[in-house]
N, C-alpha and C positions, 0 to 999 in steps of 0.2 A: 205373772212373772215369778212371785216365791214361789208357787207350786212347781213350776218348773225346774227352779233351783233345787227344790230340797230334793223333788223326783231324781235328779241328775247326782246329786250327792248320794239320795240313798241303793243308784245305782251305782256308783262306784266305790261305795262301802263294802255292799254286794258283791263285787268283784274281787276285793281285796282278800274278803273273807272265802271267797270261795278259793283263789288262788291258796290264802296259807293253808284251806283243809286240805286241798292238793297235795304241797308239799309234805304235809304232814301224814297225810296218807302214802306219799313216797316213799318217807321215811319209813315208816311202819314195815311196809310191804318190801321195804328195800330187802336183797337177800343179805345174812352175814358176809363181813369179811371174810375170808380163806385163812387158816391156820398160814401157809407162806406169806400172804399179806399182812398180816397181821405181825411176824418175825420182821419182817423187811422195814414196815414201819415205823416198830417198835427197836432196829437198830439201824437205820438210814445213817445215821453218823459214821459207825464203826464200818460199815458195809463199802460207804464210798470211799472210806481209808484205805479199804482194804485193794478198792479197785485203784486206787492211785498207784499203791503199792503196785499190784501185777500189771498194770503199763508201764512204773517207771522201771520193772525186773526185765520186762521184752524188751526195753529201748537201750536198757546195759547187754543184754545176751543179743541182743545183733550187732552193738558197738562190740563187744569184745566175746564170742562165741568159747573162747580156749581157755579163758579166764572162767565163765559163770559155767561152764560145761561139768567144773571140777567141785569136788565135796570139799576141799582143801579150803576154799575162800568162805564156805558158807560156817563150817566148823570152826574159823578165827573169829567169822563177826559172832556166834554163839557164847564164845567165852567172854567176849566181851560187855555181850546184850544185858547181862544180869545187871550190870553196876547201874545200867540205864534204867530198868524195867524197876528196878527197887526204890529210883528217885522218882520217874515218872509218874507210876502208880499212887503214891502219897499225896505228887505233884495239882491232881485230879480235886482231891475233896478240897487244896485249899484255895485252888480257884471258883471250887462249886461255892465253896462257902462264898466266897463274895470277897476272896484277900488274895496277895500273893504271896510266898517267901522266897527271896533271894539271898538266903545266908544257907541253905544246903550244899553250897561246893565246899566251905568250910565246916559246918558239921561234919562232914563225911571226913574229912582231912582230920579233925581234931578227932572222931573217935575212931578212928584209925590207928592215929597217932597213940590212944590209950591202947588198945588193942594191942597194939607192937610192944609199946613198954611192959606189958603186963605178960607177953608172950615172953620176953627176950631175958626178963625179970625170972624165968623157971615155973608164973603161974601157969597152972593145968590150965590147955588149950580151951576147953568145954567156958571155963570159970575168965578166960579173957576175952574169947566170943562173948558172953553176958557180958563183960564190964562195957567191953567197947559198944552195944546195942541201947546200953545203961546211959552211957553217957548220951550218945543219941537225942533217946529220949530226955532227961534231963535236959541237955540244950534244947530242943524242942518247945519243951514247957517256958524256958526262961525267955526264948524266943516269942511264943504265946503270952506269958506276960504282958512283956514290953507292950506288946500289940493291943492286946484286949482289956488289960487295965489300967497301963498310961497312956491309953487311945494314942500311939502312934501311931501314922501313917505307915504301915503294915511294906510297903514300897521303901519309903526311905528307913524303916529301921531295921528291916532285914539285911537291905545293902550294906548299911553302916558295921551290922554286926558281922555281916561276912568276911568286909576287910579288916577288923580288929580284933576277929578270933582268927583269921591267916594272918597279919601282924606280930600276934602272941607265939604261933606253931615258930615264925622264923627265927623271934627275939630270942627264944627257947633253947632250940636245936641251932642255933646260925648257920639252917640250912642245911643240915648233915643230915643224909635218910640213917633206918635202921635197916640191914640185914636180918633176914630170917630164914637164911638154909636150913637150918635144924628143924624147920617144921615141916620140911618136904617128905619126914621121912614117916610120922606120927597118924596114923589112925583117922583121928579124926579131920585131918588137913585133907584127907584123898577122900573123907566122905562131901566135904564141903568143895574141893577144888580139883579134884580126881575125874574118872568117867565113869558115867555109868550108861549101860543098852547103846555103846556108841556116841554118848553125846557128852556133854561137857557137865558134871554133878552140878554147879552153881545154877544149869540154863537150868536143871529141872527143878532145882529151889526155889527160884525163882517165879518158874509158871507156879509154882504149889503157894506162892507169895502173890503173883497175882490174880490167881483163883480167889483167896481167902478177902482180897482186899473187895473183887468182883461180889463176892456175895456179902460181905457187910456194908457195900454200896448200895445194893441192888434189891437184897433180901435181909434184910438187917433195920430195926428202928433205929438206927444213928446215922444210915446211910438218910435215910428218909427225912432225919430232921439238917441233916446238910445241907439238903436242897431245900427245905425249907426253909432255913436261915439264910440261906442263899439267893433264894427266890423276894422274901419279904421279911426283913428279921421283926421287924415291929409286928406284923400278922403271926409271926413263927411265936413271938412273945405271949403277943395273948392267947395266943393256943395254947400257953402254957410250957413252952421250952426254953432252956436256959440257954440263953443263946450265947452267954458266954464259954460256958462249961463245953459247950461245942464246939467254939471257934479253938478254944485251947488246946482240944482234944485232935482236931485237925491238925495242928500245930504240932503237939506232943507226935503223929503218924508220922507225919513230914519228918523229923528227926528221929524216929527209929528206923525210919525206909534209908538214911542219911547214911543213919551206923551202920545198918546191914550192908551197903552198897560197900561205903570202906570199909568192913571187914573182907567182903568178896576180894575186893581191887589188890588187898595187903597177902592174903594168898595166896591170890593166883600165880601173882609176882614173885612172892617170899620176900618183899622188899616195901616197906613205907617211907613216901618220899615225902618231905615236906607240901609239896606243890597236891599232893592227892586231892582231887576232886574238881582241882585248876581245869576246865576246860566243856565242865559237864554242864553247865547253866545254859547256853544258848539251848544247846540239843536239847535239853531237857523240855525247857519250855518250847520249841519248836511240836516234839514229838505232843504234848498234851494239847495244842490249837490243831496241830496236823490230824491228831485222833478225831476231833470232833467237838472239845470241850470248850466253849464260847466264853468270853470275857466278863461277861457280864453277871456271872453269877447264877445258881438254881438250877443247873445243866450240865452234865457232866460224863463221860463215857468211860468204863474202864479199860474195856475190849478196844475199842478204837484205839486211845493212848497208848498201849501196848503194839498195838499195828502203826502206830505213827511213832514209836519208837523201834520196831523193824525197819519201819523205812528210811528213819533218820539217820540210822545205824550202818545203811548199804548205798548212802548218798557218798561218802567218801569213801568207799569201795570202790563203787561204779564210777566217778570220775575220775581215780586214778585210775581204775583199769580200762577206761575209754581212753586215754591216754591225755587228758588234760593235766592243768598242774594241779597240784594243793590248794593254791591259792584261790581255785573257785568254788571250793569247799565252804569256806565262812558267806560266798556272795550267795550261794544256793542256799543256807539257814535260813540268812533272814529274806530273802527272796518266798521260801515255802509259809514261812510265819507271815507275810502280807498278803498271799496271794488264801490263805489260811482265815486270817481274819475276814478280807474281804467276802470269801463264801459265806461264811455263819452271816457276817452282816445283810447278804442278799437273801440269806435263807433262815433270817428272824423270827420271820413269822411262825414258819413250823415248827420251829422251837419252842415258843411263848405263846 
């Protein structure tokens, strides 16, 4: 009877072992992936964005044919795409990192805000572009601070800072914007918010701003230790990386992309208003879950976030020119952000 046993075990040792040589001769023998497979895979985030995008573009152009027929509606959302694509893109690394900020409607406000005084003030254009990007960063870092060395919760102190740096803009000004007609006529105003090849000068600062951000994500060792930090910061640690100096540095991005956004917004207009940047939070964080960029940190898409910031951008296009009101503008945000998260959550695994 043990003979019998061991026989039967060591026939289905046998098996086992023959089955993994199989597979592992599969493997072997299996042919390469394809150069397109391999793309597809390697952006399956940004790719189905992008598909979302061209269905939700057919179901506005047969709602409204006369409307999406015209270059008129596409060249408005373009002027405005920059201010998005400038928060959004930042918006990326500091979710990859493993944090959130929600004080960039008031960064953008407040170096805006410097921007304007410093333009209105008689300083050279060139010289109050820098300040206002200056301060950006600056708030950025002090925002990083708070977070990474009096371990705030990164959630609640960002919020707290955004209403008491818009607080401070209204104490300030009580309210009152600045005019800036006199910049409409300056050189450097029509290189930053002019046209160029037919298109809006900011859209294409923009793409040259999310190119740059795409390859120090992508192709860049800081990209690299983002999602590291992101992924496992105690594994990111004893590999050796300063996991602080990165989350700050995330931080410090997020409020230059802040400042650049309100300087665009202060141009385009020739007017800074108290409220600048009041209204870009939702959209913001819409467009980077809508991209592809998942909650949980170590993952992150740049490409996508830009394409889910086109399409965040032509949601309130497309329902007013479908002829509904405004008011189902804010229920489609966070409608796209649920139906947003729930994919990444069903499609975890290929992520991780």
């Amino acid at each position: 009877m043990n003979s019998s046993i061991i026989t039967s075990s060591g026939d289905r040792n046998g098996a086992v072992l023959q089955d993994a040589r199989a597979e592992a001769t599969a493997v072997v023998n299996r042919p390469p992936d394809s150069p397109l497979r391999k793309f597809v895979m390697r952006n399956r985030a940004a790719l189905g964005t992008l598909a979302v995008f061209v269905a939700m573009m057919a179901v506005f152009m047969a709602a409204s044919p006369e409307v999406f027929a015209s270059w008129e509606i596409y060249n408005s959302v373009l002027v405005t795409l920059p201010v998005a694509l400038c928060l959004v893109v930042p918006l990326v690394f500091i979710v990859t990192v493993g944090e959130i900020d929600l004080s960039f409607p008031a960064t953008m406000g407040f170096s805006a805000w410097i921007f304007a005084l410093l333009a209105k003030a008689g300083v050279p254009l060139v010289l109050a572009l820098l300040g206002g990007l200056a301060t950006g960063l600056l708030l950025g870092l002090g925002v990083g601070a708070l977070v990474v060395y009096a371990s705030l919760s990164s959630l609640v102190a960002t919020l707290g800072l955004n209403y008491m740096l818009r607080g401070l803009i209204l104490i300030v000004t009580e309210g009152k914007s600045i005019a800036l007609l006199e910049l409409s006529d300056q050189p450097v105003a029509q290189v930053f918010s002019g046209s160029a090849f037919g298109l809006p000068a900011q859209f294409l600062w923009a793409l040259a701003f999310v190119a740059f951000a795409g390859l120090l994500f992508n192709r860049h060792r800081f990209g690299a230790r983002v999602k590291a930090v992101g992924d496992n910061p105690d594994s990111a640690s004893q590999m050796g990386i300063n996991t602080r100096r990165v989350r700050m540095l995330t931080f410090a991005f997020m409020g230059l992309g802040a400042g650049l956004a309100g300087v665009f917004t202060t141009m385009v207009n020739f007017t800074w208003w108290p409220t600048t940047g009041d209204g870009y939070m939702l959209p913001a964080i819409a467009s980077v879950f809508v991209g592809g960029t998942p909650t949980w940190g170590g993952v992150g898409t740049i490409a996508g976030a830009a394409i889910g910031a086109l399409t965040v951008s032509f949601i309130q296009t497309g329902i007013v020119a479908s002829g509904l009101s405004g008011f189902y503008v804010q229920f489609f945000n966070g409608l796209i952000i649920i139906l947003a998260l729930l994919g990444h959550r069903w499609n975890q695994k290929r992520y991780r």
